[in-house]
LUMRO-787618 format. One record per residue (C-alpha): residue number from 1; residue in three letters; y, x, z. Coordinates in nm, 4 decimals, padded with zeros to 6 digits. Layout:
BEGIN
[NUM; "Ala"; [Y; X; Z]]
...
This chain:
BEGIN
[1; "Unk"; [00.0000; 00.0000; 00.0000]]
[2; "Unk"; [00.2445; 00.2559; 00.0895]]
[3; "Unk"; [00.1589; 00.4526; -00.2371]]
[4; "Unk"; [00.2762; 00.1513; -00.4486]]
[5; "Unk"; [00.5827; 00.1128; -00.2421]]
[6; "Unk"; [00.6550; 00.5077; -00.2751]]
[7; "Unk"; [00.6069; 00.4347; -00.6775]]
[8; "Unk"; [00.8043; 00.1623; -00.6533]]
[9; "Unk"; [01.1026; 00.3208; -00.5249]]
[10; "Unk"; [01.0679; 00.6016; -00.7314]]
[11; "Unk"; [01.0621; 00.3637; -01.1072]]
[12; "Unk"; [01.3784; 00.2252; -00.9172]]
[13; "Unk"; [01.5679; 00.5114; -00.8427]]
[14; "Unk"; [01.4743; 00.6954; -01.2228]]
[15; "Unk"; [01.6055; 00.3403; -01.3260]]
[16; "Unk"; [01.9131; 00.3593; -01.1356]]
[17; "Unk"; [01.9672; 00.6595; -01.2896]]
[18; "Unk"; [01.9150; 00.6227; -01.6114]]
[19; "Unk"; [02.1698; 00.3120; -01.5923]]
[20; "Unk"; [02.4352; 00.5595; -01.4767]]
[21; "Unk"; [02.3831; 00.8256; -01.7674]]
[22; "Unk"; [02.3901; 00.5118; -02.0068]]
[23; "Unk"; [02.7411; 00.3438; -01.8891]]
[24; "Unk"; [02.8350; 00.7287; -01.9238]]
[25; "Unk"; [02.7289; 00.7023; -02.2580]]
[26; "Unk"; [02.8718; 00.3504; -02.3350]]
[27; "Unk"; [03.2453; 00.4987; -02.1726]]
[28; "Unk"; [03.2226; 00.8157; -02.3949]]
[29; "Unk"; [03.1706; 00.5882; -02.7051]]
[30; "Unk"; [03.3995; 00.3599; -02.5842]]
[31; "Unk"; [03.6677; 00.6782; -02.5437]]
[32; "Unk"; [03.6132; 00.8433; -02.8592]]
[33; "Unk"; [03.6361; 00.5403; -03.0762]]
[34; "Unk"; [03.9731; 00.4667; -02.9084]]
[35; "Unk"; [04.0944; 00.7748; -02.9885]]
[36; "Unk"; [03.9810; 00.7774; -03.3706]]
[37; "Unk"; [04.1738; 00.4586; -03.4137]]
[38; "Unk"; [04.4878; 00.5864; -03.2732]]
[39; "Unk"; [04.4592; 00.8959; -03.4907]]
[40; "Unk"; [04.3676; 00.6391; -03.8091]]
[41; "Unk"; [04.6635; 00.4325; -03.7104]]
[42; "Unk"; [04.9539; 00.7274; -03.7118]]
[43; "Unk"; [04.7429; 00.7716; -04.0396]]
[44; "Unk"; [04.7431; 00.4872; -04.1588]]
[45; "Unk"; [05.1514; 00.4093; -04.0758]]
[46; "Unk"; [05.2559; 00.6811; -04.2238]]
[47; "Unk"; [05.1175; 00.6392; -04.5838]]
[48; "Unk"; [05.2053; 00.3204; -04.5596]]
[49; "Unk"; [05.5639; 00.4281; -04.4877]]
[50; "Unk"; [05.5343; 00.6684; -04.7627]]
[51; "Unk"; [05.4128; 00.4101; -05.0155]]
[52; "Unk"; [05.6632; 00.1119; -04.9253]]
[53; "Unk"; [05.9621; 00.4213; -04.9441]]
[54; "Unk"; [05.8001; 00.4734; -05.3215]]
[55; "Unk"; [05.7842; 00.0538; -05.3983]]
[56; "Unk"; [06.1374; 00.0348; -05.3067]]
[57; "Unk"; [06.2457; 00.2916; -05.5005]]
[58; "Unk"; [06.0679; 00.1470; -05.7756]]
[59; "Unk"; [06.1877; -00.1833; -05.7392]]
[60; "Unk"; [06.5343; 00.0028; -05.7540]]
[61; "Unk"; [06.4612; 00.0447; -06.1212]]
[62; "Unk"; [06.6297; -00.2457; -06.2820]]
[63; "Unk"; [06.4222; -00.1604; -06.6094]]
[64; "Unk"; [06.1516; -00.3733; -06.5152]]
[65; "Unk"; [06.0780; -00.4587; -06.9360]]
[66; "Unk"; [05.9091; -00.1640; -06.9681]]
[67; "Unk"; [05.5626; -00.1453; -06.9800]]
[68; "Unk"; [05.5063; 00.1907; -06.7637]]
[69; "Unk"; [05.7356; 00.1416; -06.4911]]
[70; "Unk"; [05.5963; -00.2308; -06.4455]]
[71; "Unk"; [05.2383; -00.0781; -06.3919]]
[72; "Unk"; [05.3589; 00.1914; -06.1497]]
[73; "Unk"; [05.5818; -00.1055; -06.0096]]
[74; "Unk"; [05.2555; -00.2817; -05.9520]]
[75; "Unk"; [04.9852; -00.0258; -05.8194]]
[76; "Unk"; [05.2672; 00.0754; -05.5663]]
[77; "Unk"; [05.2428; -00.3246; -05.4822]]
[78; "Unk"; [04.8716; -00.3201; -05.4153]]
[79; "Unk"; [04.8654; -00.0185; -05.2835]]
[80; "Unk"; [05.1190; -00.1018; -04.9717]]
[81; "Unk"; [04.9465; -00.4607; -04.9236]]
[82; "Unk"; [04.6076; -00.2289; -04.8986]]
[83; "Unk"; [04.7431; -00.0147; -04.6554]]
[84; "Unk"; [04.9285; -00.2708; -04.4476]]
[85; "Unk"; [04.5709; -00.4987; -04.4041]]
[86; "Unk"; [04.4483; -00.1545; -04.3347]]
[87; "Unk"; [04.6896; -00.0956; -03.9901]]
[88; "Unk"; [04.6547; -00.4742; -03.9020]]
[89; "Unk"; [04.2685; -00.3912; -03.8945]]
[90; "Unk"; [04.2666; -00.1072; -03.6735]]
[91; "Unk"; [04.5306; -00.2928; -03.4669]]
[92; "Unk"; [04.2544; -00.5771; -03.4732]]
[93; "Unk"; [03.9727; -00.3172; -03.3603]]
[94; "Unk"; [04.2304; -00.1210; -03.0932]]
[95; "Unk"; [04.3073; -00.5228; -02.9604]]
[96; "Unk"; [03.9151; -00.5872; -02.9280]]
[97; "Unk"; [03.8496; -00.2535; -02.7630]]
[98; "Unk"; [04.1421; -00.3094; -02.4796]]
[99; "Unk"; [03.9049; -00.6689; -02.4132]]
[100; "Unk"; [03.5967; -00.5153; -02.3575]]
């Protein structure tokens, strides 16, 4: 009887431990995937910045018959609505981390 107590408490306490090194785990993941969307968010702001400073200069071009400068005047359109879903969905994913 004793022996299957002693085992007992022994499965419990390698349990216990093994709970600890995984919430560890779970707050190192947790950590690190913060950080990578903070570093993807200056990232992300920043070319977006760059590319809406580009579209407005573009859109500065009265000229807007011409065939070239339309395209350009277009890609630089898609291009900043890319890039500004982009920051609203690491905002989305740095929102859902702060609940969890």
């Amino acid at each position: 009887m004793n022996r299957y107590i002693l085992l007992l408490l022994a499965v419990l306490c390698l349990a216990a431990c093994g709970n600890k090194r995984e919430e560890q785990k779970r707050q190192l993941r947790h950590e690190v995937r913060r950080q990578f969307y903070e570093r993807e968010l200056v990232k992300a702001t920043a070319q977006h910045a760059y590319t809406d400073s580009l579209l407005k200069l573009a859109e500065a071009d009265t000229d807007t018959f011409n065939v070239d400068k339309r395209i350009r005047l277009d890609s630089l359109k898609h291009a900043a609505d890319v890039q500004s879903a982009k920051v609203r969905y690491i905002q989305r994913k740095q929102q859902e981390l702060k609940e969890e």
